[in-house]
PASEBA-1860 file (N, C-alpha, C; in nm, 3 decimals):
! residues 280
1> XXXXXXXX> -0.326/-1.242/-0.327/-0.314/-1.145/-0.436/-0.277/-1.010/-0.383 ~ -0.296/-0.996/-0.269/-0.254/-0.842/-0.215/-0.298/-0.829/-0.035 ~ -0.226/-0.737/0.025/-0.283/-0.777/0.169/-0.205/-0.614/0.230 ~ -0.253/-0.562/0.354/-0.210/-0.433/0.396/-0.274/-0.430/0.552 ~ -0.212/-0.347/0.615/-0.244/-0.323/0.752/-0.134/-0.228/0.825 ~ -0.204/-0.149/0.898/-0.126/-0.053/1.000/-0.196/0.043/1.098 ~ -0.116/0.096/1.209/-0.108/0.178/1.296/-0.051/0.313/1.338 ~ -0.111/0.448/1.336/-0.042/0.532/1.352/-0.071/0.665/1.444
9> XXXXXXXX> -0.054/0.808/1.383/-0.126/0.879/1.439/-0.252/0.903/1.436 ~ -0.289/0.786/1.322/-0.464/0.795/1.334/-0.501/0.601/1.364 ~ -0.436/0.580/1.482/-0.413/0.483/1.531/-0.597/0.412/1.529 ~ -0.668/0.496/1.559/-0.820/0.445/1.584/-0.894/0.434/1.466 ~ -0.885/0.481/1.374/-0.915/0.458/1.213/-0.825/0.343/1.154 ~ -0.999/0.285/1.113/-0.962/0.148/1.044/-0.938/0.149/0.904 ~ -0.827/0.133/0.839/-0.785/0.169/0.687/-0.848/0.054/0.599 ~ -0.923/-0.036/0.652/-1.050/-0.137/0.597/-1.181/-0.078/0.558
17> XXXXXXXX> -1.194/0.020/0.590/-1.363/0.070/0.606/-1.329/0.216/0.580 ~ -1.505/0.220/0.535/-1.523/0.400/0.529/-1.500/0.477/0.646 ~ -1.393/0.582/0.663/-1.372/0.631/0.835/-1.449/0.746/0.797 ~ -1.543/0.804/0.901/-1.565/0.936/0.884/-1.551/1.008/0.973 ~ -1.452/1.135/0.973/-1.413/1.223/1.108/-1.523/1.370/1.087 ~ -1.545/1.388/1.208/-1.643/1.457/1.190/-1.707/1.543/1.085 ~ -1.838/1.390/1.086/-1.972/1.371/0.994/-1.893/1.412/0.862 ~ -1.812/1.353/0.811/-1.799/1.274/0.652/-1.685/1.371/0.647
25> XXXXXXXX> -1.632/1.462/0.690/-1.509/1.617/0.680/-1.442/1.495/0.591 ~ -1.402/1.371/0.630/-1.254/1.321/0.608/-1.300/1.186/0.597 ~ -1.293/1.134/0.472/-1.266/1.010/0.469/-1.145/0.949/0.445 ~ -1.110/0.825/0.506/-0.980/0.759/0.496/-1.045/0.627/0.417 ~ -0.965/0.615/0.281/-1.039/0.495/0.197/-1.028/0.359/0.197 ~ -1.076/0.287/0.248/-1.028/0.153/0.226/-0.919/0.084/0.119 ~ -0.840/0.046/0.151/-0.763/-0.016/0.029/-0.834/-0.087/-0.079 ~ -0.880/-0.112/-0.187/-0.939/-0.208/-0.284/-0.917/-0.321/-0.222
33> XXXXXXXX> -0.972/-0.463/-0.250/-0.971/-0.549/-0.198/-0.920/-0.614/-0.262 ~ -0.910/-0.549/-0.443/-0.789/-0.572/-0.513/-0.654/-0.582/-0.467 ~ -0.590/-0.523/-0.418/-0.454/-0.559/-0.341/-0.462/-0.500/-0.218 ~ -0.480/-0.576/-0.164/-0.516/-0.582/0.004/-0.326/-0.614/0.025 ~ -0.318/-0.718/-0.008/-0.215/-0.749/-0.010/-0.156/-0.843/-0.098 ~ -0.029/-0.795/-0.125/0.051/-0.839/-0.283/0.092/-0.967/-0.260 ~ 0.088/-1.106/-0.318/0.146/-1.247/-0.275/0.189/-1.284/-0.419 ~ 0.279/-1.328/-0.389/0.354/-1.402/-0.468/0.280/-1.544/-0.549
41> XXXXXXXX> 0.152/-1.535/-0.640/0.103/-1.636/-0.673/0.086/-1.669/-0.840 ~ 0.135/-1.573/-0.919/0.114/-1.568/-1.037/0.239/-1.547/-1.100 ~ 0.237/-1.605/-1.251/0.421/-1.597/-1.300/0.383/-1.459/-1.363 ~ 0.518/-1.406/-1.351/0.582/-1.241/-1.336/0.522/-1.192/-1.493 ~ 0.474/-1.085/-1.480/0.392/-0.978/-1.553/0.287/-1.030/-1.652 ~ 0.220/-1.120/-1.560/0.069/-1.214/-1.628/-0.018/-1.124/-1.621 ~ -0.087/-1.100/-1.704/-0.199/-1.014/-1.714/-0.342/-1.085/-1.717 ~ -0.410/-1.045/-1.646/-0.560/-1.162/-1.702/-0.657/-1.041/-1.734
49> XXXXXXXX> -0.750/-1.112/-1.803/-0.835/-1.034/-1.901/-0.991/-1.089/-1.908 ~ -1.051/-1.062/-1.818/-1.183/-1.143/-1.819/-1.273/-1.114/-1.939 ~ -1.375/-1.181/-1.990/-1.487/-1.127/-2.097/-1.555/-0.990/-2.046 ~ -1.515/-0.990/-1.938/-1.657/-0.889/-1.918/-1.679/-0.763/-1.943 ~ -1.768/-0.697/-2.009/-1.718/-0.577/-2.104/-1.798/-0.464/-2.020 ~ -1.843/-0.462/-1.880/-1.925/-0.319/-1.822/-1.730/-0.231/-1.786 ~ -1.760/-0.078/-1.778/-1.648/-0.050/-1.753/-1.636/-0.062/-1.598 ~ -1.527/-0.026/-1.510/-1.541/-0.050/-1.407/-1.572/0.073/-1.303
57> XXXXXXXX> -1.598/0.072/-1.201/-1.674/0.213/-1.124/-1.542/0.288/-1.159 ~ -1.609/0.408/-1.159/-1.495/0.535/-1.194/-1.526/0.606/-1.034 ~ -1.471/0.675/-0.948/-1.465/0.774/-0.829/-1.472/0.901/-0.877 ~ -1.557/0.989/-0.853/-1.525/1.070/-0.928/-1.418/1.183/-0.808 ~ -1.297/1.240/-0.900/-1.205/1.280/-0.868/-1.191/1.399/-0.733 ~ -1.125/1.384/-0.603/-1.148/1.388/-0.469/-1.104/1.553/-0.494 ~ -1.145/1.650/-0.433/-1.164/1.807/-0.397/-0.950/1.855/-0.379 ~ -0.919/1.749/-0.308/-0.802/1.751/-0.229/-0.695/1.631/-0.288
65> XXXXXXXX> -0.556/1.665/-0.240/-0.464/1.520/-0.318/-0.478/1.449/-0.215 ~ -0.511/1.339/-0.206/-0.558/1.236/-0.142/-0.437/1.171/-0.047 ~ -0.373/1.157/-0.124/-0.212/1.134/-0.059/-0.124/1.240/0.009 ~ -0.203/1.311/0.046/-0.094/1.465/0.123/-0.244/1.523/0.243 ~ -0.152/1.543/0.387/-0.272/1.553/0.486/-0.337/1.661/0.482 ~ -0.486/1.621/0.500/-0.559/1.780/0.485/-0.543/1.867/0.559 ~ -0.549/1.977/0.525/-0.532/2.060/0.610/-0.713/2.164/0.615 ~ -0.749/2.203/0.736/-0.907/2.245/0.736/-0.887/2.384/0.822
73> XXXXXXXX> -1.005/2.506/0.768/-1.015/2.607/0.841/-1.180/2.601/0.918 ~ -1.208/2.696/0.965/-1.345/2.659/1.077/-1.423/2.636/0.947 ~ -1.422/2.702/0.838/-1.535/2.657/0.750/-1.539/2.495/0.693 ~ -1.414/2.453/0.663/-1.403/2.301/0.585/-1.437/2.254/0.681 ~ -1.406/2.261/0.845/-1.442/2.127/0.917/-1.562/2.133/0.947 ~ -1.656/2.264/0.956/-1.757/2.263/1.039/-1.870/2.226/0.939 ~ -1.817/2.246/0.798/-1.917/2.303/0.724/-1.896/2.224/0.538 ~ -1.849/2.144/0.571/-1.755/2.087/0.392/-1.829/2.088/0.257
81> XXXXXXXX> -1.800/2.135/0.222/-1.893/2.098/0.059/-1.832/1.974/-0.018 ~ -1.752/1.887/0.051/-1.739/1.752/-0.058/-1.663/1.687/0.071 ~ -1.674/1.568/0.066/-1.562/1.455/0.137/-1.389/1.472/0.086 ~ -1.307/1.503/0.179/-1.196/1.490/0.166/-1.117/1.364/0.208 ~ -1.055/1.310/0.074/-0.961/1.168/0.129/-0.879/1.179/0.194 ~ -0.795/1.089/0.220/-0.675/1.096/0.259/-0.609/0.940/0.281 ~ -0.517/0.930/0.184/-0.506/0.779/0.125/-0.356/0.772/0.222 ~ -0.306/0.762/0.278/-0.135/0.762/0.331/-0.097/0.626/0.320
89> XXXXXXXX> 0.052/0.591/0.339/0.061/0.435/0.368/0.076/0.369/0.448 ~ 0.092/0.256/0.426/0.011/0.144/0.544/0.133/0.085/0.589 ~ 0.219/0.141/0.696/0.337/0.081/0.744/0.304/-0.007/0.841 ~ 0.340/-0.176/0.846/0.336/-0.252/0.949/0.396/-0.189/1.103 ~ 0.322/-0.197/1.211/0.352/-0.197/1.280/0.505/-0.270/1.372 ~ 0.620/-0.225/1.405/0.725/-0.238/1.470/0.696/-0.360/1.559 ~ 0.829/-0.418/1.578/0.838/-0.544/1.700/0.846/-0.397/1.859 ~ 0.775/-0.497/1.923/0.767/-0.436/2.061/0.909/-0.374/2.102
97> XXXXXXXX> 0.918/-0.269/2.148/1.012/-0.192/2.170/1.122/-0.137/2.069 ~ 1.076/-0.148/1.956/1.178/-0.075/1.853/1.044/0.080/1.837 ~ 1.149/0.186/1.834/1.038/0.282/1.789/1.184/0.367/1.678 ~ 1.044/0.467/1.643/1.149/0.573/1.500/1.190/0.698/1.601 ~ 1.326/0.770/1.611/1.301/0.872/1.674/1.286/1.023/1.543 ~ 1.233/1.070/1.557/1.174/1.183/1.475/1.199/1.331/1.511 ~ 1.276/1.449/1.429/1.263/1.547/1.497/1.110/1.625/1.532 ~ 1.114/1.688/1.636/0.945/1.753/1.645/0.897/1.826/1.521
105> XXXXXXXX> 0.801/1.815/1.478/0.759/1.898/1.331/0.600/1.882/1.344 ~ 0.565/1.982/1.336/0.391/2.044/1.322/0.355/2.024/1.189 ~ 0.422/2.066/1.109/0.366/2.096/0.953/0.471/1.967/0.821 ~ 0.421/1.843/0.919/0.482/1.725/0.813/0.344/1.684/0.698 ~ 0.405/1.711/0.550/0.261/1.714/0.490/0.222/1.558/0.465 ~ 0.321/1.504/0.520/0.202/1.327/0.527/0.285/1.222/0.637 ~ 0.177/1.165/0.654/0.138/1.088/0.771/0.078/1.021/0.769 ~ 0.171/0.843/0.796/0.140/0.731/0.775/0.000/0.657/0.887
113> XXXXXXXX> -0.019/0.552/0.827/-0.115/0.471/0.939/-0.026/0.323/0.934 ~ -0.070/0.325/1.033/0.022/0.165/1.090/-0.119/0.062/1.152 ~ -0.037/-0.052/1.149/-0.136/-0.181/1.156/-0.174/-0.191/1.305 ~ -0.260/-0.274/1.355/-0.249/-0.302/1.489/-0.170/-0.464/1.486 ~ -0.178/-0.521/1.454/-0.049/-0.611/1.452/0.077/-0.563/1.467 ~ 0.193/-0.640/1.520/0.284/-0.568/1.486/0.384/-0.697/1.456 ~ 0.483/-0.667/1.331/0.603/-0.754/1.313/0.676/-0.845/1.404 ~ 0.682/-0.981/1.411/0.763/-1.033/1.505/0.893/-0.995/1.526
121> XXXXXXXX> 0.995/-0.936/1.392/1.116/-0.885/1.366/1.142/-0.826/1.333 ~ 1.222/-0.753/1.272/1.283/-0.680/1.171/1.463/-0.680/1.209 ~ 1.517/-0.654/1.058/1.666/-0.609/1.068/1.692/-0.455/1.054 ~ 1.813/-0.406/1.078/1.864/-0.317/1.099/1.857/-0.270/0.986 ~ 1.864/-0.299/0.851/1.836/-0.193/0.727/1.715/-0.199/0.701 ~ 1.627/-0.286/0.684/1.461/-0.327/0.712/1.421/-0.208/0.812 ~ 1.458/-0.184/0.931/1.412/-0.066/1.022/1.438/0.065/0.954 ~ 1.554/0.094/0.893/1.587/0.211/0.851/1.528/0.258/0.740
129> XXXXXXXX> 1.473/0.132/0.612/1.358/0.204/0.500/1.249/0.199/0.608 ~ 1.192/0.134/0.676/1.046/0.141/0.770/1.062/0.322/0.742 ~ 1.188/0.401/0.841/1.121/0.459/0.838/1.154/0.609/0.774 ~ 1.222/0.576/0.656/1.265/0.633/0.577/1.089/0.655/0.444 ~ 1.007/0.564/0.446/0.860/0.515/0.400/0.788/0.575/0.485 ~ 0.836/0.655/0.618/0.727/0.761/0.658/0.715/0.836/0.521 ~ 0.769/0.879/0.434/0.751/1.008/0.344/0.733/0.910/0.196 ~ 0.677/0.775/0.197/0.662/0.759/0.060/0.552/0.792/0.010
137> XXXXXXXX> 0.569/0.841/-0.101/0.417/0.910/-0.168/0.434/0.902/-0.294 ~ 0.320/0.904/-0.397/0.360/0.895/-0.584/0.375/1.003/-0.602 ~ 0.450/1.071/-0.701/0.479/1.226/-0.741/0.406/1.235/-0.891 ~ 0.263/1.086/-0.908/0.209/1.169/-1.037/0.108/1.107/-1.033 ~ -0.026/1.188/-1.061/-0.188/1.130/-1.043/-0.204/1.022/-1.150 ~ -0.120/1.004/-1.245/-0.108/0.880/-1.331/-0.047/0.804/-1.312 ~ -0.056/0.756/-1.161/-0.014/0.618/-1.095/-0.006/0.510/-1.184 ~ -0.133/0.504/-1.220/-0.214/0.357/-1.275/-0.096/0.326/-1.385
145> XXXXXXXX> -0.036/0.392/-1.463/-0.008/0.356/-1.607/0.155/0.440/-1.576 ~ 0.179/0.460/-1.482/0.338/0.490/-1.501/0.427/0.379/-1.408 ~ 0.492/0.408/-1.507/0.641/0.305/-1.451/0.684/0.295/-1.270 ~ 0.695/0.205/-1.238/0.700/0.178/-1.101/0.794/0.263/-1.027 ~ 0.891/0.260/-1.110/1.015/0.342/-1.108/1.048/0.509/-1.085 ~ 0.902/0.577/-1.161/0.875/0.692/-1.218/0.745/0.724/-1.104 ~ 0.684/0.662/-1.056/0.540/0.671/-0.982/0.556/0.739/-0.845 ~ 0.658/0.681/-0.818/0.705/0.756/-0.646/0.835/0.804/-0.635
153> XXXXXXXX> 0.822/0.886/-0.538/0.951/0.916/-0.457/1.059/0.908/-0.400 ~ 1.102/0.786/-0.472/1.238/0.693/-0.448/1.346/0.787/-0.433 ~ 1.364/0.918/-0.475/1.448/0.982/-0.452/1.458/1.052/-0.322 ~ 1.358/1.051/-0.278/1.356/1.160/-0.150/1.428/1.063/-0.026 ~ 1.397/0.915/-0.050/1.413/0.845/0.082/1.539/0.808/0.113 ~ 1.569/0.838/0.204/1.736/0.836/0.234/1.781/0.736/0.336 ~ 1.889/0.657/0.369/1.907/0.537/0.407/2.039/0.586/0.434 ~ 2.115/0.532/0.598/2.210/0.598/0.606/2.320/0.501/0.503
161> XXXXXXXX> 2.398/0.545/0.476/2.558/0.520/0.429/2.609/0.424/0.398 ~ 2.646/0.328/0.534/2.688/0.189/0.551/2.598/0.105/0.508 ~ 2.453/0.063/0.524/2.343/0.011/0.468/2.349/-0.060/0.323 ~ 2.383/-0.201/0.331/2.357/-0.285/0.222/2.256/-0.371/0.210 ~ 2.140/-0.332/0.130/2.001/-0.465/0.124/1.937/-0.434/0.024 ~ 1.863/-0.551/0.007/1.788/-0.573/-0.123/1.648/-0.580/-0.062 ~ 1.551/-0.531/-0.112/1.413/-0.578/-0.074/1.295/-0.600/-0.166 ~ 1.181/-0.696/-0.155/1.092/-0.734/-0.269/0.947/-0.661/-0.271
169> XXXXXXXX> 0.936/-0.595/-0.402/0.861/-0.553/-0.376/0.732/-0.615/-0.520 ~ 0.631/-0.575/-0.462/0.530/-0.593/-0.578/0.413/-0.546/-0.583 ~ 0.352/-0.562/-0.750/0.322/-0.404/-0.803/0.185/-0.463/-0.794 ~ 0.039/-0.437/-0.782/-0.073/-0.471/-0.842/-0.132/-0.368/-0.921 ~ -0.159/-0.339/-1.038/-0.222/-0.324/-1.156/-0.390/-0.375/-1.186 ~ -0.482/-0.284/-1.125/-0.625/-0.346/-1.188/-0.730/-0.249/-1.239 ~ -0.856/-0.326/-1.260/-0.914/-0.269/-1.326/-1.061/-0.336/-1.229 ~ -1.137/-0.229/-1.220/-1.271/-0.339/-1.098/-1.386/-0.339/-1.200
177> XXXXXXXX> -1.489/-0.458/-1.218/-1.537/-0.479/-1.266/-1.665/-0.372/-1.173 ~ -1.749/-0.320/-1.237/-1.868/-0.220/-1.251/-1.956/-0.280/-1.120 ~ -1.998/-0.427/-1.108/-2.101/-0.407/-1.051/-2.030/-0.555/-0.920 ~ -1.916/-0.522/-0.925/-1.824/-0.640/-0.818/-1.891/-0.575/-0.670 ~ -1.942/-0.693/-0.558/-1.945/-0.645/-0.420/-1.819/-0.664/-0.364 ~ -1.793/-0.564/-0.314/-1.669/-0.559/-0.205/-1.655/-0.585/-0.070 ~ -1.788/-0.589/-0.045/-1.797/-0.600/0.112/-1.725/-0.723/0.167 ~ -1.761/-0.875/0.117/-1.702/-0.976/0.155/-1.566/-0.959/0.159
185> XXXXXXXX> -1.498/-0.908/0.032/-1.374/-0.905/0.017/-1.260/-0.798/0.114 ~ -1.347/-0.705/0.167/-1.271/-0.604/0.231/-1.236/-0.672/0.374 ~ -1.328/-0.749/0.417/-1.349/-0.785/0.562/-1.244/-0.899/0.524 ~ -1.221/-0.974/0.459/-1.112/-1.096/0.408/-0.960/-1.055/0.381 ~ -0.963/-0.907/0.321/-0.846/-0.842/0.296/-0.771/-0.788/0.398 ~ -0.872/-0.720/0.512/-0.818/-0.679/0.675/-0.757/-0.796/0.726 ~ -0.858/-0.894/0.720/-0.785/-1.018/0.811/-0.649/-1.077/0.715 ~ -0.646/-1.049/0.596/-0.534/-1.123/0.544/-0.407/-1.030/0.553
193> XXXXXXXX> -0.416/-0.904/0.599/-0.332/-0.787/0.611/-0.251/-0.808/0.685 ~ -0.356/-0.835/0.818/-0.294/-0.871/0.939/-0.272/-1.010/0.975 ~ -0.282/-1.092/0.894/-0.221/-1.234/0.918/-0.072/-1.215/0.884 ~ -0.046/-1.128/0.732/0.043/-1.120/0.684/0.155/-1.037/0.777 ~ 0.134/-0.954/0.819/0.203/-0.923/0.935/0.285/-0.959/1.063 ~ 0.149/-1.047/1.100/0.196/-1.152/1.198/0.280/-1.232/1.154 ~ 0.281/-1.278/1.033/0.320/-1.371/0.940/0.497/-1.295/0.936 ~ 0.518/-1.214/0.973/0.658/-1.145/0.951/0.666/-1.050/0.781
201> XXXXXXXX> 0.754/-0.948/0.821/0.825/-0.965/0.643/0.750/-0.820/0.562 ~ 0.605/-0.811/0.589/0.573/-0.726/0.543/0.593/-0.579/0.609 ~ 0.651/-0.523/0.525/0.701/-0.361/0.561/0.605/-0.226/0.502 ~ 0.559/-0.243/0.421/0.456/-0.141/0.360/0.338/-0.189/0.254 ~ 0.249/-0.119/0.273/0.108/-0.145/0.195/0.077/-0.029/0.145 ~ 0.113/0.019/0.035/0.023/0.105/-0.048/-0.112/0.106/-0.152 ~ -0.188/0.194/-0.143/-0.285/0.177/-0.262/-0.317/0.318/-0.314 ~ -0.384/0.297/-0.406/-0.442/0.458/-0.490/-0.593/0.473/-0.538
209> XXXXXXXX> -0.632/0.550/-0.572/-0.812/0.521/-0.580/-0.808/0.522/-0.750 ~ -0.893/0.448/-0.794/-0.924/0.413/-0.962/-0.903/0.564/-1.005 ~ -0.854/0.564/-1.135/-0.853/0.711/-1.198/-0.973/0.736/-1.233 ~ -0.972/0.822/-1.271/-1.160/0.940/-1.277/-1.175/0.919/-1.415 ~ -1.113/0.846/-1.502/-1.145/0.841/-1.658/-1.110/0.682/-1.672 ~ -1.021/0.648/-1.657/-0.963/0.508/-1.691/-1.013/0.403/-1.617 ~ -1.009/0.445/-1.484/-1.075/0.351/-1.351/-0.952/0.250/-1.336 ~ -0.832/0.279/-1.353/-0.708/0.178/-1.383/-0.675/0.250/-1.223
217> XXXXXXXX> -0.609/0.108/-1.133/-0.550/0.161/-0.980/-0.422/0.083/-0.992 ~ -0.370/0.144/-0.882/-0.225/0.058/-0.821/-0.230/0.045/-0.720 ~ -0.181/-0.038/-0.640/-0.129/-0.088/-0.483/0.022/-0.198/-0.537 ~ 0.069/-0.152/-0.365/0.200/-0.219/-0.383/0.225/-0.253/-0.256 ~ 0.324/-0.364/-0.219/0.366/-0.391/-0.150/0.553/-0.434/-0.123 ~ 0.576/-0.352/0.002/0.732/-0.374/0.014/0.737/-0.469/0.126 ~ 0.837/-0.583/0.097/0.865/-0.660/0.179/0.990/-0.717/0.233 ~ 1.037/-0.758/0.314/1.162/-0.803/0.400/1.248/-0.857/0.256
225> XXXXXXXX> 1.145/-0.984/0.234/1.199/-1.057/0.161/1.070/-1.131/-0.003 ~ 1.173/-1.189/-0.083/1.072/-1.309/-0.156/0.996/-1.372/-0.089 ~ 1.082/-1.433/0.002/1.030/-1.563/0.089/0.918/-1.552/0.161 ~ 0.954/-1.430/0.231/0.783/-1.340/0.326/0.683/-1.395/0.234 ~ 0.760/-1.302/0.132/0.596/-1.271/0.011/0.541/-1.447/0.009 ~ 0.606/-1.523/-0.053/0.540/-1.688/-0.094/0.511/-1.722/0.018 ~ 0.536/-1.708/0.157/0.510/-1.752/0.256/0.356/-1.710/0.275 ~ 0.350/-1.575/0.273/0.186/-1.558/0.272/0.073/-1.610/0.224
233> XXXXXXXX> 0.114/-1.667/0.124/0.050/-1.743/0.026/-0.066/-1.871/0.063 ~ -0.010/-1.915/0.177/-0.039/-2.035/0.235/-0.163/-1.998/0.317 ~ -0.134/-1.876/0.390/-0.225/-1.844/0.503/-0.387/-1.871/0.481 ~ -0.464/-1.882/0.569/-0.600/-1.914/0.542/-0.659/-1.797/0.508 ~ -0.621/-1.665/0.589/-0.702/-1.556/0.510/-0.682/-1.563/0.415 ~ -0.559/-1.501/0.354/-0.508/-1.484/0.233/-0.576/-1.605/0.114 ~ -0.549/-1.707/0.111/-0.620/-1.761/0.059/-0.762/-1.748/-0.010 ~ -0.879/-1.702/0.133/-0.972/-1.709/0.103/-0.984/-1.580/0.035
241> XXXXXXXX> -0.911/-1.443/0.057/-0.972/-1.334/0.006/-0.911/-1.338/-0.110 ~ -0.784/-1.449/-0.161/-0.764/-1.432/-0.334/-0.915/-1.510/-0.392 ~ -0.972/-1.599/-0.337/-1.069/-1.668/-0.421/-1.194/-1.534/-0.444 ~ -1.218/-1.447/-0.321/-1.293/-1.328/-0.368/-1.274/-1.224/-0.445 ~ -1.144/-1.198/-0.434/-1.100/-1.112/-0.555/-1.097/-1.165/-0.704 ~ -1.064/-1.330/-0.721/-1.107/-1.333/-0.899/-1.167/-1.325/-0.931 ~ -1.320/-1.268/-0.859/-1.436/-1.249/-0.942/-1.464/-1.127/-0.970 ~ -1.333/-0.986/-0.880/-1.396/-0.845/-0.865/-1.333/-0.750/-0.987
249> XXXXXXXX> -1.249/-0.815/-1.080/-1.138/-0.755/-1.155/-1.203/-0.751/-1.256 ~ -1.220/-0.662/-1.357/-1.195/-0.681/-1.504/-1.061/-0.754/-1.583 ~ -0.944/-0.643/-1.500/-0.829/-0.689/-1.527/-0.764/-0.640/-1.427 ~ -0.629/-0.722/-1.437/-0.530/-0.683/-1.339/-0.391/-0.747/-1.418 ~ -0.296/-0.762/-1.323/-0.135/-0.754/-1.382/-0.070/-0.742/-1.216 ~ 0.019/-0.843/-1.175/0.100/-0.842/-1.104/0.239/-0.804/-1.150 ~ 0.337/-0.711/-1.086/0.448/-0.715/-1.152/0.545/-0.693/-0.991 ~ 0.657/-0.769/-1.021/0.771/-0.802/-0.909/0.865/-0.709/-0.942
257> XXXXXXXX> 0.938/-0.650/-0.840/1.072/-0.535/-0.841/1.191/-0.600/-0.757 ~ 1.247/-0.530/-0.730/1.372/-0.523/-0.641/1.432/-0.377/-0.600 ~ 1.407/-0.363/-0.435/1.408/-0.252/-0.448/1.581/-0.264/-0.338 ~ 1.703/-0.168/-0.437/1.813/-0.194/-0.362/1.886/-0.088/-0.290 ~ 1.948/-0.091/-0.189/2.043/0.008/-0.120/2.196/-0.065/-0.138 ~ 2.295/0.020/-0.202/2.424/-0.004/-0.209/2.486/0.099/-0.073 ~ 2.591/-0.025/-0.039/2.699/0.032/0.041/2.727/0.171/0.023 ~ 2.759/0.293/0.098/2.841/0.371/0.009/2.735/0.451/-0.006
265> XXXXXXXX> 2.617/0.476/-0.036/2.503/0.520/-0.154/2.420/0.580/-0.016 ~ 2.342/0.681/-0.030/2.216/0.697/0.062/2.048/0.653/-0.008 ~ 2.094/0.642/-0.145/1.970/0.677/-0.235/1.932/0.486/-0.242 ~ 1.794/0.526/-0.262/1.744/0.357/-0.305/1.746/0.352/-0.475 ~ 1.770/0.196/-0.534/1.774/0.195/-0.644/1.612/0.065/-0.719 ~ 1.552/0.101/-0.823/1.458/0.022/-0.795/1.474/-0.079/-0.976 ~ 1.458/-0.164/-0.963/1.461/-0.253/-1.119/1.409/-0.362/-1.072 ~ 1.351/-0.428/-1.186/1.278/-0.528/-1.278/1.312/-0.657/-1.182
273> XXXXXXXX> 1.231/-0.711/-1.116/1.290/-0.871/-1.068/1.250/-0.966/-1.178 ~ 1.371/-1.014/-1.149/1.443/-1.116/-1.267/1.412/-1.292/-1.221 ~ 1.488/-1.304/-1.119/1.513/-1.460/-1.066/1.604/-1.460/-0.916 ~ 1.524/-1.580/-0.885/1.632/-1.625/-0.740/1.555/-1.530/-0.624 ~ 1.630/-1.540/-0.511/1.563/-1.520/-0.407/1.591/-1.332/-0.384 ~ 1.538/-1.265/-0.292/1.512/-1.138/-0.295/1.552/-1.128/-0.150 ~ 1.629/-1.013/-0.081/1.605/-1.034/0.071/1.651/-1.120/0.116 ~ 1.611/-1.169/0.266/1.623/-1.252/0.366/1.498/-1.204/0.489
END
């Protein structure tokens, strides 16, 4: 049902668990265990709807934008009056010896985490969104309920020129039931993150924290291909942490995209998956 993992400049923080950098300054949030990672197991924009009528935990709403890096003076770090998040995304880790080259920059306002796994492969336009998705971020705190299309930054990410590919992506949509334990499921969702990885194909893991009124979240996942995605499906983690997650939802909603680069074009284009295969 969903799966994520990565490695970065906060290479030693585990994006599974509560991180706390000095004594609580900074927490980095676990992904929901709701979409740990996105799989291809349900027909396209099924919604399920359990009986259960408690609402689901609400967070109440973080000091700081969660998705943009904090920045601290001697008073916030030494001294904080609230926990600051910091949600970034979850780029799979690179095949051995491919790296991004980057100009030097001090003041980049976000910054990914990467898996400790790392991809057996990747292709040459596959490398170039990798790392063009250093800078993906949503441009509206009403993640939960806006259009996939409308939610992020598809405009900012630039892809050089020549670059023709299609890639699959998919949406998770939920709702957490009030008094669901997570613990089993988080420790099932790490390992299915990183199976999925190993597993090839997966390129990014995003998530967002429940809204402060609605308690409605999103996570998503971008991938090589379709095929990646159903391929995961099989895995033994994965497996086991979808059987823990149907019990943690009120509701949820899977929804499939296509996310494309035309010849010619620098800009990515994103619409509705329809049918047939996605990628390679």
């Amino acid at each position: 049902m969903a799966k994520s993992q990565f490695d970065s400049p906060f290479s030693s923080l585990s994006p599974f668990s509560f991180i706390r950098m000095t004594q609580t300054v900074v927490q980095t949030v676990a992904p929901e265990p709701e979409l740990a990672i996105h799989h291809e197991t349900q027909p396209l924009d099924q919604a399920v709807f359990s009986p259960h009528d408690k609402a689901s935990p609400v967070i109440p709403p973080p000091t700081n934008d969660p998705h943009r890096l904090p920045e601290f003076n001697s008073t916030s770090l030494t001294s904080p009056s609230a926990p600051i998040l910091y949600l970034p995304p979850l780029l799979s880790s690179l095949p051995q010896g491919y790296n991004h080259a980057f100009p030097p920059s001090s003041d980049k306002p976000y910054k990914p985490l990467n898996t400790e796994s790392r991809l057996p492969d990747i292709d040459p336009a596959s490398l170039a969104l990798h790392k063009a998705l250093h800078e993906f971020r949503p441009i509206t705190a009403e993640y939960a309920e806006t259009a996939y299309a409308e939610a992020f930054n598809w405009g900012d990410l630039q892809l050089p020129e020549y670059l023709e590919r299609e890639w699959y992506c998919v949406v998770f949509r939920s709702k957490r039931k009030q008094d669901s334990d997570g613990g089993p499921l988080y420790e099932a969702d790490k390992k299915a993150h990183e199976e999925a990885v190993q597993n090839g194909g997966l390129i990014l893991y995003w998530y967002g924290i429940p809204h402060a009124q609605t308690g409605l979240n999103l996570a998503t996942c971008i991938w090589q291909s379709r095929q990646h995605a159903i391929a995961a499906n099989s895995r033994p983690h994965h497996i086991r942490a979808m059987k823990l997650a149907a019990a943690s939802y009120e509701r949820y909603e899977l929804q499939r995209f296509k996310l494309a680069k035309v010849k010619g074009e620098t800009t990515l284009q994103i619409s509705p998956y329809d049918r047939g295969d996605v990628g390679w």
